[in-house]
C-alpha positions as CSV (number, residue, x, y, z in Angstrom):
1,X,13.1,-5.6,17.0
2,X,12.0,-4.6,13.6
3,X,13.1,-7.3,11.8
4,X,11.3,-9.3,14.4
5,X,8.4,-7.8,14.4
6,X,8.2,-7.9,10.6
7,X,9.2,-11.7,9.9
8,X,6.3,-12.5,13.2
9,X,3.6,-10.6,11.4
10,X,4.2,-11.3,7.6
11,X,4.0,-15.0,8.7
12,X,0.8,-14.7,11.0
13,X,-0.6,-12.6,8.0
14,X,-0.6,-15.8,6.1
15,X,-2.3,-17.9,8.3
16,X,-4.9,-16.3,9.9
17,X,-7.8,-15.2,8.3
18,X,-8.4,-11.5,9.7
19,X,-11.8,-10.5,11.4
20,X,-12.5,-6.6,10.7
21,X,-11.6,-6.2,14.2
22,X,-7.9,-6.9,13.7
23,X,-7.6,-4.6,10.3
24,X,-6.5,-0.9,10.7
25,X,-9.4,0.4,8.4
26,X,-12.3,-0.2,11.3
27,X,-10.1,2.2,13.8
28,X,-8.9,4.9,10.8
29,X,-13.0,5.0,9.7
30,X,-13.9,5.3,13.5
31,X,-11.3,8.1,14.0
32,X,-12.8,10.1,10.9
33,X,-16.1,9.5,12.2
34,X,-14.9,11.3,15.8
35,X,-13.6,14.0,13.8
36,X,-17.0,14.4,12.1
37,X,-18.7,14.3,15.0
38,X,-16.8,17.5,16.2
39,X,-17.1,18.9,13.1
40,X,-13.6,19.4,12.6
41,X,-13.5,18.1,9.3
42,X,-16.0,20.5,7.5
43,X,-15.4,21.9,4.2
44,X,-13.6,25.5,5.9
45,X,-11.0,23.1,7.7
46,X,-7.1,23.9,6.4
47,X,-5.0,21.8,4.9
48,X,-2.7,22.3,8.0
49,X,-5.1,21.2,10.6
50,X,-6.3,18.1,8.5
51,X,-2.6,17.0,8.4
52,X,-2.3,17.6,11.8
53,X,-5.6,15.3,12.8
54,X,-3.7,12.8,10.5
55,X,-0.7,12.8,12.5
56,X,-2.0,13.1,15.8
57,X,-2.6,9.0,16.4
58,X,0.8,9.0,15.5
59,X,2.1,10.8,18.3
60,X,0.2,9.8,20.6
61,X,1.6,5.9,20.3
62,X,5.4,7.3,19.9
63,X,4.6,9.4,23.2
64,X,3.3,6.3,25.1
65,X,6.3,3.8,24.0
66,X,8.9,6.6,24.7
67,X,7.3,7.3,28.2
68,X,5.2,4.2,29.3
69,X,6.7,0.9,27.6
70,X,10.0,-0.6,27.9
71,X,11.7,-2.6,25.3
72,X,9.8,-5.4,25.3
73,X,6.4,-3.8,25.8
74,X,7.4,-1.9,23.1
75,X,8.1,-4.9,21.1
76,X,4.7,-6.3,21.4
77,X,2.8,-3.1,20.9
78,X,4.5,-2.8,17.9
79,X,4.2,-6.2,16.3
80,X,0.5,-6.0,17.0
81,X,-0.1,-2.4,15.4
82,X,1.9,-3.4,12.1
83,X,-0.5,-7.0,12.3
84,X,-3.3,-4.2,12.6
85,X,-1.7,-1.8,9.6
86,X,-0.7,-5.0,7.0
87,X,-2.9,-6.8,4.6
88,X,-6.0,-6.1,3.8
89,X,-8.6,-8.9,3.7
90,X,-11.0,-7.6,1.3
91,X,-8.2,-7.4,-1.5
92,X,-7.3,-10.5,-0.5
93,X,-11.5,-12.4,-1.2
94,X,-11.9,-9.5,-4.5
95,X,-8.4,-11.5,-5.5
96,X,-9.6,-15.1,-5.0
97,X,-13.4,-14.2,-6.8
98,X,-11.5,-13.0,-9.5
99,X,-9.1,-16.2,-9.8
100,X,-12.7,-18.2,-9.6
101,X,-14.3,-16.0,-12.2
102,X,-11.1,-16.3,-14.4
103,X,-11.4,-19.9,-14.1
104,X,-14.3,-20.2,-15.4
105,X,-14.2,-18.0,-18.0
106,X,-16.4,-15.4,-17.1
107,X,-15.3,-12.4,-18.1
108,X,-17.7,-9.7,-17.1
109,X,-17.5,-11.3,-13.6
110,X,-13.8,-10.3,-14.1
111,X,-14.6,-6.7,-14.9
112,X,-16.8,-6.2,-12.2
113,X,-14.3,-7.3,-9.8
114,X,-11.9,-5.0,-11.2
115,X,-14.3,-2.2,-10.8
116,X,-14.5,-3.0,-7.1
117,X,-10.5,-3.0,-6.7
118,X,-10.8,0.6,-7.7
119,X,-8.5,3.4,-7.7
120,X,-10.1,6.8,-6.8
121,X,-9.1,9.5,-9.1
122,X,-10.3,11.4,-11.7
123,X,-7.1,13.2,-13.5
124,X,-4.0,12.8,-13.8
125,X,-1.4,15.0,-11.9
126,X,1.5,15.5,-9.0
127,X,-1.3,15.7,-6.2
128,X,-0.9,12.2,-5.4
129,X,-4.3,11.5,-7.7
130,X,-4.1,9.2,-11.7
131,X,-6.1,8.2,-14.2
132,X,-6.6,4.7,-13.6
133,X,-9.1,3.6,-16.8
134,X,-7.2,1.3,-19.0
135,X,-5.2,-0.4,-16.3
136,X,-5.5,-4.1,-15.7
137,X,-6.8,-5.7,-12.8
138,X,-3.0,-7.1,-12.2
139,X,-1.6,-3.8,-12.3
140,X,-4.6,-2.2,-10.0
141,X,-3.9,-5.3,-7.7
142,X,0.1,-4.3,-8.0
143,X,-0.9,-0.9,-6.6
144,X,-3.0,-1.9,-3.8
145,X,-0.8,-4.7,-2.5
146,X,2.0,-1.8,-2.5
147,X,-0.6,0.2,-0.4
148,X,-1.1,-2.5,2.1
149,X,2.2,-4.4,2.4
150,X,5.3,-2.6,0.9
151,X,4.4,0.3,2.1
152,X,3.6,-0.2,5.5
153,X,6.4,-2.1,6.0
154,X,8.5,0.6,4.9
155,X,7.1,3.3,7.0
156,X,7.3,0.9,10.1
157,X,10.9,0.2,8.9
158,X,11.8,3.8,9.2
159,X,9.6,5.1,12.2
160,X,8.2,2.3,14.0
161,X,4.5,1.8,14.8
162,X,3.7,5.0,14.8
163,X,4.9,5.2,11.0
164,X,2.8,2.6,9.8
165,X,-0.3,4.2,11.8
166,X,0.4,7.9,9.8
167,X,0.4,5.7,7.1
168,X,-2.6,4.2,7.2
169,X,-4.8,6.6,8.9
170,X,-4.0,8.7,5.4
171,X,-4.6,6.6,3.2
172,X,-7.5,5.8,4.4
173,X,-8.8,9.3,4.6
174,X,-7.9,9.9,0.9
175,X,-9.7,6.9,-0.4
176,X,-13.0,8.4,1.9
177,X,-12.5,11.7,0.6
178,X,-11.9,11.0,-3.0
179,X,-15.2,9.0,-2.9
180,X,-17.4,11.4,-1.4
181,X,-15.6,14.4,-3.3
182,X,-14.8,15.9,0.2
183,X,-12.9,19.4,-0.3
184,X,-10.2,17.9,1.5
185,X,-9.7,15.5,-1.3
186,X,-7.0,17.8,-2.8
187,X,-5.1,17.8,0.2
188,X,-5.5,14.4,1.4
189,X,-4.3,13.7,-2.4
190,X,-1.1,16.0,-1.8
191,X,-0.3,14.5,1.3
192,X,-0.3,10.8,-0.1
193,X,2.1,12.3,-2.8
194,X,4.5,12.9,-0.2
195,X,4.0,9.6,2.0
196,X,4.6,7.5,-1.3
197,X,6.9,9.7,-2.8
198,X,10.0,7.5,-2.0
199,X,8.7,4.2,-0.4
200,X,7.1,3.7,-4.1
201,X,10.4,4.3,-5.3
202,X,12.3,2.1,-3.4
203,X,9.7,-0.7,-4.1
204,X,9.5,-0.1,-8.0
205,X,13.5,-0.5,-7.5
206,X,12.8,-3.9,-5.5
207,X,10.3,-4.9,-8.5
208,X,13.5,-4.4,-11.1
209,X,16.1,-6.1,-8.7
210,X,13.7,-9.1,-8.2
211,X,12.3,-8.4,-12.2
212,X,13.7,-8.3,-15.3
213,X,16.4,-5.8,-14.5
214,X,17.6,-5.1,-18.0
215,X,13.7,-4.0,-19.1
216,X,12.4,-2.3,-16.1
217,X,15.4,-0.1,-14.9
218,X,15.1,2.9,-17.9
219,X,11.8,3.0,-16.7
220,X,12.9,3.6,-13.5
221,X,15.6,6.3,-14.3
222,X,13.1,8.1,-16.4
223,X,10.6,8.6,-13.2
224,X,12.4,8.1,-10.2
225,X,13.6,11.7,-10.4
226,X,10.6,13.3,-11.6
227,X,8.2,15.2,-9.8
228,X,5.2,15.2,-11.9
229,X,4.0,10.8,-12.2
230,X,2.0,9.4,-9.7
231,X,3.4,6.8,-7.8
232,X,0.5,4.6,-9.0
233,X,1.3,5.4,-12.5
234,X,5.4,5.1,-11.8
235,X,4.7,1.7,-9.4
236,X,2.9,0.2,-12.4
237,X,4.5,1.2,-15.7
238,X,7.9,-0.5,-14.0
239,X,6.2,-3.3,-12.7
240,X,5.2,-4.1,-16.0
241,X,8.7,-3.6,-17.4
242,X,10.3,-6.3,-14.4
243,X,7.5,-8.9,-15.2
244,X,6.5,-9.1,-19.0
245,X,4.5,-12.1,-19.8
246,X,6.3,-14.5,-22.0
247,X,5.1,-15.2,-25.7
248,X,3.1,-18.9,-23.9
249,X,1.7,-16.3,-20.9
250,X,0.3,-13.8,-23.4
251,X,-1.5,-16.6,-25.5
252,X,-2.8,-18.2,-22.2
253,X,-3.7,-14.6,-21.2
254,X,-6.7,-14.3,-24.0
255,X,-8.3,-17.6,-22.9
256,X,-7.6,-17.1,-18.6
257,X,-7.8,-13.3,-17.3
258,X,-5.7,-14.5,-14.3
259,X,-2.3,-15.8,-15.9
260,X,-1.0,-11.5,-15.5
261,X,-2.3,-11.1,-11.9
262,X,-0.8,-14.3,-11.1
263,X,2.3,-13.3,-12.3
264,X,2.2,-9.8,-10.7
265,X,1.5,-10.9,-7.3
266,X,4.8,-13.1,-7.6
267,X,6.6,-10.4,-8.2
268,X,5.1,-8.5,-5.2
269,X,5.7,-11.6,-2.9
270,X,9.4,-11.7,-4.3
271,X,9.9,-7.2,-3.6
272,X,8.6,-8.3,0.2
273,X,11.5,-10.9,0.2
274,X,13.4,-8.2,-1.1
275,X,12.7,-5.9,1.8
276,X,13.1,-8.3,4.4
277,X,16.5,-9.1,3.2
278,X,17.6,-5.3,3.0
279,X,16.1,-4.8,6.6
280,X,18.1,-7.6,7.8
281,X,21.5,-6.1,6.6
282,X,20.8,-3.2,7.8
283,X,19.8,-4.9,11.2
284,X,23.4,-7.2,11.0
285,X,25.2,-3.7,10.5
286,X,23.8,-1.9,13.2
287,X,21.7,0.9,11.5
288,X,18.6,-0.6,12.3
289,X,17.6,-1.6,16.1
């Protein structure tokens, strides 16, 4: 069912244009907003009970398909959660301005839409928080589309819907709390560490597989095992290794901003591929249901 659910939504995800009402973000801000409301994210709360409130939505959808759904209830609930949890429309319209802008040679337009792909973080360090100044829009875009696809589907690929929500519902705190400098920020940050800490290394290994495996895989070696880079830093550094611009993409690059983003999101299209071929094998041998 996992393999179906993920080959169903990937290609519905590509056809229909999503309303906010079918994006995980409304339901993750309106869940924040109800912990406001009770005040149980003030700046005394514990790291403890934040990560709890995190996880709670989580349980609460494993709970009801254990007790309430059978297998194929469970099978639609879940194909519409992950529809919910993947993608992210706004990425996708910042991505196509950008293309426009790069077009028509408008560079400052193209800064500006970098600035809004963002990338919250003011130091660099193990808490799940990087330096982002100095990266390109390709590899910010890299990043994000690892957030909102290869990510998701890897956390529904271990633990179901519920997986994908925990996911999401956490990232989407951090990103609030980073912004508004919430006290929580630090632990929000340290919790993100440890929800990325091995889907980003299994994706920056799909990157080199699908990449240039020769370039990108001592980049891999010398962070996969370390526990002080940032998954945005490690995600992108090997990215760039698998999917150097060749000499005519690098001249082209100077005169269109978009020839390394397009190239990027290829590669990112190609690592979901990847993924989709790993979860059917492990479907065909039985480890996955």
């Amino acid at each position: 069912m996992i393999l179906m659910s993920l080959l169903l939504v990937l290609s519905l995800e590509r056809l229909i244009t999503k309303t906010p009402v079918w994006h995980i973000e409304r339901y993750a801000v309106a869940y924040q907003n109800w912990l406001y409301e009770r005040k149980w994210l003030e700046e005394g709360t514990s790291s403890v009970a934040f990560y709890l409130y995190m996880l709670l939505p989580a349980l609460i959808i494993g709970l009801i398909e254990h007790w309430l759904f059978g297998a194929f209830l469970t099978f639609i609930e879940q194909s519409v959660i992950l529809f919910l949890c993947i993608g992210c429309p706004v990425l996708r319209a910042t991505y196509k301005c950008f293309l426009n802008a790069a077009d028509r040679g408008d560079l400052q337009a193209c800064s500006m839409y970098t600035d809004e792909l963002g990338h919250c973080g003011s130091e660099r360090a193990s808490d799940g928080t990087a330096l982002a100044e100095g990266k390109s829009f390709g590899q910010h875009l890299t990043w994000l589309n690892y957030q909102h696809y290869a990510a998701v589907m890897l956390w529904f690929i271990a633990f179901g819907a519920p997986g994908a929500v925990f996911y999401c519902f956490s990232r989407s705190a951090t990103e609030r709390f980073c912004a508004s400098q919430h006290p929580l920020s630090m632990s929000a940050g340290k919790l993100m560490y440890a929800l990325d800490f091995i889907p980003v290394r299994i994706t920056a290994f799909g990157m080199l597989m699908m990449g240039h495996f020769s370039r990108a895989l001592p980049e891999w070696l010398k962070h996969a095992f370390s526990l002080n880079v940032s998954a945005y830093d490690l995600l992108t550094q090997v990215s760039s290794k698998a999917e150097m611009l060749t000499p005519e993409e690098y001249e082209a690059q100077s005169e269109n901003a978009a020839v390394e983003p397009k190239v990027l999101v290829k590669l990112a299209k190609r690592n979901v591929i990847f993924l989709l071929v790993i979860t059917s094998a492990l479907t065909v041998i039985g480890t996955l249901a």
